[in-house]
C-alpha positions, 0 to 999 in steps of 0.5 A, spaced: 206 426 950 205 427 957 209 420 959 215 422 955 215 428 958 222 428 961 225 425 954 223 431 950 226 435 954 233 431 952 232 432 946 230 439 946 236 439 950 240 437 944 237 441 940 239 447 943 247 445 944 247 444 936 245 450 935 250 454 941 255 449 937 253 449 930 258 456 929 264 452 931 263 446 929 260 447 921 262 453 920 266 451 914 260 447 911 254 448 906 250 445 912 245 449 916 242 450 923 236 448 920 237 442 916 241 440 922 235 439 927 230 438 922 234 431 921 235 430 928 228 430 930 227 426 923 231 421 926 228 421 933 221 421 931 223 415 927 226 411 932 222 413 938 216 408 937 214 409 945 212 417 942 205 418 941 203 420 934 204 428 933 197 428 929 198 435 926 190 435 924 188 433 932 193 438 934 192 444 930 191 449 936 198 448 938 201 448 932 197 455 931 200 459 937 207 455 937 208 457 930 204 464 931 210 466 937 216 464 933 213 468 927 212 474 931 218 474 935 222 474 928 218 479 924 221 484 930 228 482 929 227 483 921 224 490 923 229 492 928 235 490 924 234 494 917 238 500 917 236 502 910 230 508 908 224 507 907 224 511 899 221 508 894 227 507 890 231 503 895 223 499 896 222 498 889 225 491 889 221 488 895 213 492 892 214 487 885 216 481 889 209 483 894 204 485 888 207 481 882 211 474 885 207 473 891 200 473 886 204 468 882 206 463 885 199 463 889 195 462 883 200 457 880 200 453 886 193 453 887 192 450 879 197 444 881 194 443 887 187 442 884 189 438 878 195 434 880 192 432 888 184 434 886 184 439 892 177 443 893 177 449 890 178 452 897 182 447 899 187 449 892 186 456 894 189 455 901 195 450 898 198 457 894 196 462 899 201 458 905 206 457 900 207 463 897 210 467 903 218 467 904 219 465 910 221 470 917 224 465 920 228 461 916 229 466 912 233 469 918 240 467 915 241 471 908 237 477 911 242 483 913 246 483 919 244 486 925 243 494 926 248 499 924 253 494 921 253 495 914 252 489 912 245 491 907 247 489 900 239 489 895 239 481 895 239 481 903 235 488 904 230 485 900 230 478 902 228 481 909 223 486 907 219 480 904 219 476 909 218 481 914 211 484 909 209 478 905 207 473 911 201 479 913 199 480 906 198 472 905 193 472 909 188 475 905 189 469 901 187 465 906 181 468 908 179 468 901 180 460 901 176 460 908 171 464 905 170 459 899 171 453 903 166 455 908 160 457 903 161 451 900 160 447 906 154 449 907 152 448 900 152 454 898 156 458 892 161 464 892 158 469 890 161 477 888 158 479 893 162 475 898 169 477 893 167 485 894 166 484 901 173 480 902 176 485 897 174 491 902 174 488 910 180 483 908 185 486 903 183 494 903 181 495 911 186 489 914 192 491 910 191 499 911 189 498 918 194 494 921 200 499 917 197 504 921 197 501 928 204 498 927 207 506 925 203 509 931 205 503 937 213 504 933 213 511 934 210 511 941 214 506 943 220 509 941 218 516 944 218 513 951 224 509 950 228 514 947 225 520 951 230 525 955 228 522 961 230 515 960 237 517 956 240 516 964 236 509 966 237 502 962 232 500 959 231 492 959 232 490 951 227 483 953 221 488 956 221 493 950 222 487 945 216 483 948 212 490 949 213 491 941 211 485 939 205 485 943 203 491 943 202 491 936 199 485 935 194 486 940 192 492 938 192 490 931 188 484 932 183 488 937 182 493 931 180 487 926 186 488 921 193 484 920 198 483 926 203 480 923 203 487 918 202 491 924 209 488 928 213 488 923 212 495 922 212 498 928 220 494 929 222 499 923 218 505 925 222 504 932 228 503 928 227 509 924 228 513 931 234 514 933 236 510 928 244 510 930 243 509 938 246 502 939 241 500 944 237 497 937 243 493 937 241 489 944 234 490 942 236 486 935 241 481 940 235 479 944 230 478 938 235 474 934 236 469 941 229 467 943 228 466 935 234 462 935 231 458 941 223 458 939 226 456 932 229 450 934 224 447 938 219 448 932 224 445 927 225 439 932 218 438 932 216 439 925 222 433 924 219 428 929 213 429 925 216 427 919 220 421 922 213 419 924 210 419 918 216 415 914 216 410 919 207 409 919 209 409 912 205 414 909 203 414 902 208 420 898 206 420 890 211 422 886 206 428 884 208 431 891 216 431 889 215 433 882 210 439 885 214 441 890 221 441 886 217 445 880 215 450 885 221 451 888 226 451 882 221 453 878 215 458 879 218 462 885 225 463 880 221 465 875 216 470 879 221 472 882 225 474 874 218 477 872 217 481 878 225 484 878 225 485 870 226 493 868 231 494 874 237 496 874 240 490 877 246 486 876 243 478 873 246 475 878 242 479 884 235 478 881 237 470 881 239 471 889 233 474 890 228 471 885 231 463 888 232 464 895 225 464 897 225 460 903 219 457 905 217 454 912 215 456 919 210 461 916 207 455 913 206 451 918 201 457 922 197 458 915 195 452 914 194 449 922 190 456 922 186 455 916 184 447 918 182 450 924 176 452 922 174 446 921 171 448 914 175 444 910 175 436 908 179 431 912 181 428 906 183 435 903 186 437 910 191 431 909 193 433 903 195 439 905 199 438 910 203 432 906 205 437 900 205 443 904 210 438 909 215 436 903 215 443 900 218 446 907 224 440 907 225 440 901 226 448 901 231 447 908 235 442 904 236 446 897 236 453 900 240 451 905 245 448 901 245 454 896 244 460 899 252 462 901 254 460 894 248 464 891 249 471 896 257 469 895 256 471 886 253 477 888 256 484 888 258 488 895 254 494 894 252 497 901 245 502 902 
């Protein structure tokens, strides 16, 4: 990689430009950003013979950090940018997808992934566990607009307070997989004892610890930023983003619980004080640029990725379309409908929401951070990172081309 250096960053380049241009030149279309520069990079990775192969597998640390940057960055731009209350009423609709569709579609994926590709049971665990997220990420153009705008409608809100929770309440799932993936491969069973203390360390503790570190660095922050003393003084937006972001995620992580829970709380706790000041409009700006900016170089990457696996020739069966689109159009869908049903909302609503959840960026940290353990077998690895692989292009393509129209049918009543 190192020799084309230069030519990398030409194509970074472009990349960058078509997302400066993207509003101008395709806003009367149904294409996205995303589905452009995953296509762009597709192309540029089957073309360019001269690039040595991005191995997924042997570069799994760099895919890991890469990809756990963006999602940090985002889940601050989700939590900063929601003007709605916290009340159980308004959040009813994001705690049923959390508790009902998530597990669903879990489980379902990990029952196609053990039968339909002959996945270890850690392994199939792992398979539902990455792809149950909604994506923060590539999420970010049906969530709700910036602070203060008005721009917050159900479907929106609770597209965004999805993406911006779910990604930290997946990750118990994940554990479970490493868990069972490691006792396996030391010949070991998974016992119940081994379930009650995952139970108690990776969801109860996790879960709990990282809400409360987020509430308490978000209100710390915003107390000093918000304090009679820097009322006169401005304040750089990029080093209250940046210091938030890792603040919270540090501490999180230093406590043993879950990071990306602890992030995205501490941007809506922050939010929360002095929720009308128009200084969370600059913090909003500044998160919005750099995940645009880390967003595309990921995207390009992950397309030249795709491109070289085409022109390798890497085996695709039909299996892995047939489970990607039913996962996509069919259980997400449906888990979405089952959770949503007995709230008063209008149909059209609980479609939006139930079909738009994205999958992407989020997905790509999970697995790499699960294989990274070096628990799982190679041929399992491999596997994973094909389906998973597909189901994230297909995903950019249907919700790319989709989502306008199905926000569009939805009724405009604003929190």
């Amino acid at each position: 990689m190192i020799e084309n250096y230069n030519l990398f960053l030409l194509i970074c380049g472009i990349a960058f430009l078509l997302g400066a241009l993207f509003p101008v030149i395709f806003k009367r279309t149904s294409i996205s950003l995303p589905m452009l520069q995953v296509s762009f990079g597709l192309m540029m990775g089957y073309w360019w013979t001269s690039l040595s192969f991005l191995d997924p597998i042997n570069n799994g640390i760099i895919i890991e950090k890469l990809t756990e940057i963006v999602i940090l960055v985002s889940l601050v731009g989700a939590g900063i940018k929601i003007d709605t209350d916290f009340s159980w009423q308004l959040w009813r609709p994001t705690v049923r997808l959390l508790l009902i569709t998530m597990p669903i579609g879990i489980f379902a994926m990990a029952g196609l992934g053990y039968y339909a590709f002959g996945l270890s049971l850690g392994a199939a665990i792992l398979l539902g566990a990455v792809l149950a997220p909604t994506d923060p990420v590539l999420a970010s153009s049906i969530q709700v607009g910036p602070p203060n705008t008005g721009r917050e409608d159900t479907p929106r809100f609770t597209l965004t307070s999805e993406a911006g929770l779910n990604d930290g309440l997946a990750f118990p799932f994940v554990y479970l997989a490493i868990k069972i993936a490691e006792a396996f491969s030391e010949g070991n069973a998974f016992t119940s004892e081994m379930l009650w203390s995952w139970f108690t360390h990776d969801v109860l503790w996790k879960i709990g610890a990282g809400v409360l570190v987020g509430v308490l660095v978000g209100k710390a922050m915003a107390k000093a930023v918000f304090s009679k003393h820097t009322r006169e003084t401005t304040i750089s937006q990029g080093y209250v983003v940046i210091a938030l972001t890792l603040v919270a995620y540090g501490v999180a992580e230093y406590v043993h619980s879950y990071g990306f829970i602890a992030v995205f709380v501490a941007a809506f706790a922050f939010r929360r004080s002095e929720c009308e000041h128009s200084y969370h409009q600059k913090l909003h700006d500044f998160a919005e640029q750099s995940e645009g900016l880390l967003m595309s170089l990921v995207l390009v990457i992950f397309g030249m990725f795709l491109g070289q696996g085409l022109q390798a020739g890497v085996e695709l069966t039909w299996r892995v379309y047939i489970v990607s689109f039913t996962f996509l159009l069919l259980i997400r869908p449906i888990g979405g409908f089952i959770a949503l049903s007995g709230l008063h909302l209008p149909r059209t609503e609980k479609y939006a929401i139930s079909a738009l959840g994205i999958r992407g960026i989020g997905t790509l940290y999970y697995l790499s951070y699960a294989l990274n353990t070096d628990f799982f077998a190679e041929d399992d690895a491999l596997k994973l990172w094909i389906v998973c692989s597909i189901v994230i292009l297909t995903s950019i393509f249907i919700h790319g081309l989709s989502a306008t129209r199905l926000l569009k049918m939805t009724p405009k009543e604003h929190h």
